[in-house]
N, C-alpha and C positions, 0 to 999 in steps of 0.2 A: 253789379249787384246780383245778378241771374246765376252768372258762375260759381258766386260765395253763397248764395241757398244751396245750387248743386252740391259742390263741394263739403258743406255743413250734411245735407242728408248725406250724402254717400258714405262721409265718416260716421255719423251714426246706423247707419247699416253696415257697416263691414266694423264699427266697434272701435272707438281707443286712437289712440294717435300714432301705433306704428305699423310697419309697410305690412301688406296684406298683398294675398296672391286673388286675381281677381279675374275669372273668367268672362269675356262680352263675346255672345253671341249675337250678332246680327248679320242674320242671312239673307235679306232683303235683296236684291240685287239693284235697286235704281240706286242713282245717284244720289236722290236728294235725302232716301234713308242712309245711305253712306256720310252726308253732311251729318245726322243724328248723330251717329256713331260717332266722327270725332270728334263731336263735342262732350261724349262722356267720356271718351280718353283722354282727350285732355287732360279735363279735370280730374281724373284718377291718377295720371301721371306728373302733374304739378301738385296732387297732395304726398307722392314719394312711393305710391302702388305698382308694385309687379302686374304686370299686365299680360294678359294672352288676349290677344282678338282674332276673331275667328268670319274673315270678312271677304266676300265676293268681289271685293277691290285691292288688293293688295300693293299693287304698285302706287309708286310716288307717295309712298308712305314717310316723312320724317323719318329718320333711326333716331331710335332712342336707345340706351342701356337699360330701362328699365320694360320692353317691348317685345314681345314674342307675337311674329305674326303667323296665322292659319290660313291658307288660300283655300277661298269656298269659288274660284271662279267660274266651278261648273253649273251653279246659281245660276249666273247669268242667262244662260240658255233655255231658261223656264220660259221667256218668251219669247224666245228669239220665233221672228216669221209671224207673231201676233199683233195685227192691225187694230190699236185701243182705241180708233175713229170709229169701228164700226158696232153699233152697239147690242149685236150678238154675244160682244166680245167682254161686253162690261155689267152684265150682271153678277149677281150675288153666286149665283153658282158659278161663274165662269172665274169668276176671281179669288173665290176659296178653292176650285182645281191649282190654278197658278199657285196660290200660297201653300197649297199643298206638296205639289211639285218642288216647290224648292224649298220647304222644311225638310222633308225626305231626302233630296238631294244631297243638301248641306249635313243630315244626318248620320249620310254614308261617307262624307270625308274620311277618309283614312290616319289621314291626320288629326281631325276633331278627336274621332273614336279614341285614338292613342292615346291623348292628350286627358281624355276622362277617365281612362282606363288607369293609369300608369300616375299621375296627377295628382295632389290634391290642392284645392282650389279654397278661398275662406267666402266667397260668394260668386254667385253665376248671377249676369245681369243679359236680357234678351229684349228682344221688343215683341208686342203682341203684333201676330201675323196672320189674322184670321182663323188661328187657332190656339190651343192651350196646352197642347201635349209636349210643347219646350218646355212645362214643368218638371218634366224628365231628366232635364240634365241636373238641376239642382238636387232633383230627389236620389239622384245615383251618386252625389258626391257629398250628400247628406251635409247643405249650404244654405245659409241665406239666398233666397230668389229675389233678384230685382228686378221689375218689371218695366221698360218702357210702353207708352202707346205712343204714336207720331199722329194720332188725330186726339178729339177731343174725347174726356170721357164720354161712356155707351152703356147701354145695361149687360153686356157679355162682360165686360169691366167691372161692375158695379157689383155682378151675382161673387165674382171672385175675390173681390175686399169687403163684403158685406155692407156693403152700402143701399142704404130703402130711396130709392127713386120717389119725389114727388112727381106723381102724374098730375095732379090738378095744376100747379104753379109752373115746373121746369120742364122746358121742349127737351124733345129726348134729340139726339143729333143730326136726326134728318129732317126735322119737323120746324123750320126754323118761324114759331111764331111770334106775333109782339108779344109782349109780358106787361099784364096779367092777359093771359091769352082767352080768347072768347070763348063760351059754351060749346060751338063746334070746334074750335082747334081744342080744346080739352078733350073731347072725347076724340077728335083725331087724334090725338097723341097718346089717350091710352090705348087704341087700336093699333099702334103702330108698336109699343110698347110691350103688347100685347103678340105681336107678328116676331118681333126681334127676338123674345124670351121663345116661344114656341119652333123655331126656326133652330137655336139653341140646343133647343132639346130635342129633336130630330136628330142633330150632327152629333150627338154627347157618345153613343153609342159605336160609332166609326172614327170617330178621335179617340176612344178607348183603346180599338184594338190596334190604332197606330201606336199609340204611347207607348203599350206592350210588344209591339213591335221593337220599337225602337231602342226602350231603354233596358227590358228585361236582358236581355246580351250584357248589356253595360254592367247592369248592376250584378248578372251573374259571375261576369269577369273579375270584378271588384270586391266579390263576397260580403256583399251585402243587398239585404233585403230590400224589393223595392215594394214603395207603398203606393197603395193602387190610385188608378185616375184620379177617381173622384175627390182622396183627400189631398194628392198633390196638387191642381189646379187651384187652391182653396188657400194656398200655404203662401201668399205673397207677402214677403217680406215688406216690400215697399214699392208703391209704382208712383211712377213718374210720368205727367200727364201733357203731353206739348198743347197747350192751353194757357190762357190768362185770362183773368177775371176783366179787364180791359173791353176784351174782344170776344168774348162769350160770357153765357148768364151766370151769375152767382152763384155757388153749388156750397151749400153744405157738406163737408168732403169727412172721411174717418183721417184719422191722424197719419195714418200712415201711405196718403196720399199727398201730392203736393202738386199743382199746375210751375210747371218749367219752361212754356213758351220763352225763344226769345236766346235760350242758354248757348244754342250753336251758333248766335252771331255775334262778330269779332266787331269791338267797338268801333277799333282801326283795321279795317277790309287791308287784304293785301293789295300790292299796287295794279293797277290793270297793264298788259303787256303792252309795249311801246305804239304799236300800230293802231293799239283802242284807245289807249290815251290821246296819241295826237287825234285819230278821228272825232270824238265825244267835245274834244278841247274847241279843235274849229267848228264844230258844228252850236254856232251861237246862236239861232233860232230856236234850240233846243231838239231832243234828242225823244224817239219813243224806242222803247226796247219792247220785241215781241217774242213770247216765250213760251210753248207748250206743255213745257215739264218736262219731264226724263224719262217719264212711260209713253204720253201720247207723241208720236213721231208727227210735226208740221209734215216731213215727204208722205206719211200717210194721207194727205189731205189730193180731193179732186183734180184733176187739172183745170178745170174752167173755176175753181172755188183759188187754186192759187193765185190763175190768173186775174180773179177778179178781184184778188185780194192786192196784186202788185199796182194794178191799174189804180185801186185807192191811195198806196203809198206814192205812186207817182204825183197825185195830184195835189201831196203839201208839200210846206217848206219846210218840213223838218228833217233829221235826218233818219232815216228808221233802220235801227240792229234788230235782225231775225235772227234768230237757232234754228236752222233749219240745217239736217240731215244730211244732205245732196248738194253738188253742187245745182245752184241754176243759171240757165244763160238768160240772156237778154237782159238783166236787171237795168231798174230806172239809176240813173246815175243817186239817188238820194237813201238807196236799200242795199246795203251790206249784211251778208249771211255768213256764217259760221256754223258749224256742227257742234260745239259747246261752247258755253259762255260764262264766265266767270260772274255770278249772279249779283250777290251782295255788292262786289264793288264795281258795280255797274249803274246796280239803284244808287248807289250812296254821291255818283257823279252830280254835282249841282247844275249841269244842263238836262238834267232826265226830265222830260216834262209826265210820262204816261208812263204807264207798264200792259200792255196788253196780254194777258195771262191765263190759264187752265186754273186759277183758282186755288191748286193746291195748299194745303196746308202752311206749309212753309214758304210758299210763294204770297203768300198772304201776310205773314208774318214779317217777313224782309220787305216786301213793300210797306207797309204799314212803318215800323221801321226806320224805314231811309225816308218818310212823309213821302212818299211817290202815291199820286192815284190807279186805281186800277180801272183795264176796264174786262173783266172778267169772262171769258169762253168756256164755262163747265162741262166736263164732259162723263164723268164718271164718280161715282165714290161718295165721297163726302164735299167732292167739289162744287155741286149745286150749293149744299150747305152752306159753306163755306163764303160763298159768291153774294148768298143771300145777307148773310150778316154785314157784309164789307157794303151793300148796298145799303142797308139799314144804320149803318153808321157814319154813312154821306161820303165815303170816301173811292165810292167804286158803283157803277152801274152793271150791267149783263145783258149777256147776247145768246140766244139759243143756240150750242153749235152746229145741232140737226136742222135748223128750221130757217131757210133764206138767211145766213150765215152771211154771204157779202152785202146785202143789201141792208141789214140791219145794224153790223158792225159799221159800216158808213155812216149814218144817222147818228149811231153812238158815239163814233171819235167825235165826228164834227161838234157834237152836242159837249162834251168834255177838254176838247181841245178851247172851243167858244167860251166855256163857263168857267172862270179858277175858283168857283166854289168848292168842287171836288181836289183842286190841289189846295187851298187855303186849310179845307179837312183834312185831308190826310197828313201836313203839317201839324196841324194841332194835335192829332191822337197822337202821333209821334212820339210825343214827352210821356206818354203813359206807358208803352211797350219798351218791356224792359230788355238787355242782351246778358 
């Protein structure tokens, strides 16, 4: 059902029912924005769209005839040697450098450049990245802009579709309070509201002279005029918001937004490879899968923090799958690690009893999803956020990652592992999240 909304707006943004030339930038380099990605190509390409994507992950790409791909995989390197455990590393400024880094990065492709120089495209689709100056590419190829976000809507969102933020009634995204929220989370949240818009408008002026940076070449190339900052960040054709009314609060939205949570997972998960299937399969006391995400590295974690973390996995009967980085020696015979993990069809296993998790966006979503509980380790971003809702919706608790980390994640499993209130929950929301 998620697909066929996608697929309905896409064709009303790109117009009419035949093949359209469609440029998707996403320059993100994690993995779990690459899952984003193919879920809007997909559905571009099952509606009959010429496609160019322009992506940091290029290999083990399907071929298609209908597929031009762009290698951004110097992206990659934006963090490469950056430790996202330590929390110097996860502020607001530290992570609009990154995003900045590989907007620019991915800017100077040689390939992109040609591609918009030389091209012409019937709409450009990107994801917001902590900035807005990728309205550049559509402004040089003078296009419909579609916009993804991979978190929920925000007010840097909301200033650029014209949408009026209620401060009294709706928690802005970091601010996660009950609803109808008290006299002080009200005025917290216009303060914060208040911090996010002001913070905004500090950066507007150095996102300018990147834009011009960036696209005045392009657009010089192409002999055509470009229109400045301000009114191209402004010109969003349509965004697209990984959200649902399910798992966040109700929003009054303009038309030409839609929440899509839910669009890039596969009803039917592809199969998991022979050695995870038989392991998951014997493992009849069920299964916890633990997972950090694709930006925070588990090998980034302590040594006495892994160790104390192994010593809790030795002491159930379950079987526990880690993503972890490195190899490690000594493992308890019941802890199997891996350096990637094929996600979705791992929750969707009917022995997965837990998901231990970073919270993320979409690690929330796929658990949620496959009914799996969480038990959430936030570490940066919108992750707190994130952790807080899935806790308020009875399907997941949370664990400081900074603050007595093994001794508190102990308490917590045993406490969720003991209760199948939290998986009876996360069953039941189930039927609400859509794919």
């Amino acid at each position: 059902m998620r697909t066929a909304l996608l697929l309905a707006a896409l064709a009303v943004c790109v117009t009419g029912a035949c093949s359209y030339k469609v440029l998707c930038i996403f320059a993100a380099p994690a993995k779990s924005a690459d899952h984003l990605a193919q879920g809007f190509v997909r559905a571009l390409l099952k509606a009959g769209h010429e496609v160019t994507w322009a992506t940091p992950h290029p290999e083990k790409k399907a071929p298609h005839q209908n597929l031009t791909l762009i290698d951004l995989k110097e992206t990659r390197n934006s963090l490469a040697g950056v430790d996202m455990t330590r929390q110097q590393n996860t502020g607001i400024a530290a992570i609009r450098g990154y995003a900045r880094n590989v907007s620019r990065t991915a800017a100077d492709c040689p390939e992109l450049r040609k591609a918009l120089v030389e091209q012409q495209f019937d709409a450009v689709i990107s994801t917001w990245f902590m900035n807005e100056y990728e309205a550049g590419y559509a402004a040089v190829q003078q296009v419909p802009w579609l916009l993804l976000s991979s978190v929920v809507i925000h007010p840097h969102l909301e200033a650029m579709v014209g949408q009026v933020h209620s401060i009294p009634s709706v928690p802005v995204m970091v601010n996660e309070s009950d609803i109808p929220m008290s006299a002080w989370r009200r005025w917290l949240n216009g303060l914060i509201y208040m911090l996010m818009n002001i913070d905004g408008w500090f950066d507007v002026p150095r996102q300018a002279i990147i834009y011009e940076e960036i696209h005045a070449p392009l657009a010089a190339a192409r002999g055509v005029p470009l229109p400045s900052y301000y009114d191209a960040v402004k010109n969003v054709s349509f965004l697209f918001v990984n959200s649902h009314e399910s798992i966040a609060p109700a929003l009054s939205l303009p038309p030409n937004v839609l929440n899509i949570a839910g669009y890039h997972i596969d009803d039917d998960p592809p199969p998991l490879p022979k050695d995870l299937q038989d392991l998951l399969d014997n493992s009849k006391n069920g299964v916890i899968y633990f997972s950090m995400g694709s930006v925070v590295q588990s090998a980034g974690l302590a040594e006495t923090t892994r160790a104390g973390l192994l010593n809790i996995f030795a002491k159930l009967p379950y079987t526990v799958l880690w993503k972890f980085e490195e190899p490690l020696k000594d493992l308890p015979k019941n802890v199997h690690v891996r350096p990637w993990l094929p996600q979705p069809s791992i929750l969707s296993h009917p022995n997965l009893r837990l998901f231990i998790t970073h919270g993320g966006q979409l690690s929330c979503l796929e658990a949620i999803h496959a009914g799996v509980p969480m038990l959430a380790v936030p570490v940066f971003g919108d992750q707190p956020a994130n952790a807080e809702r899935a806790r308020k919706l009875g399907y997941a608790l949370t664990v400081d990652f900074h603050k007595n980390l093994v001794e508190n994640l102990e308490v917590t499993l045993n406490e969720m592992l003991g209760n199948d209130t939290y998986y009876k929950r996360a069953k039941y929301l189930s039927k609400d999240v859509p794919s």
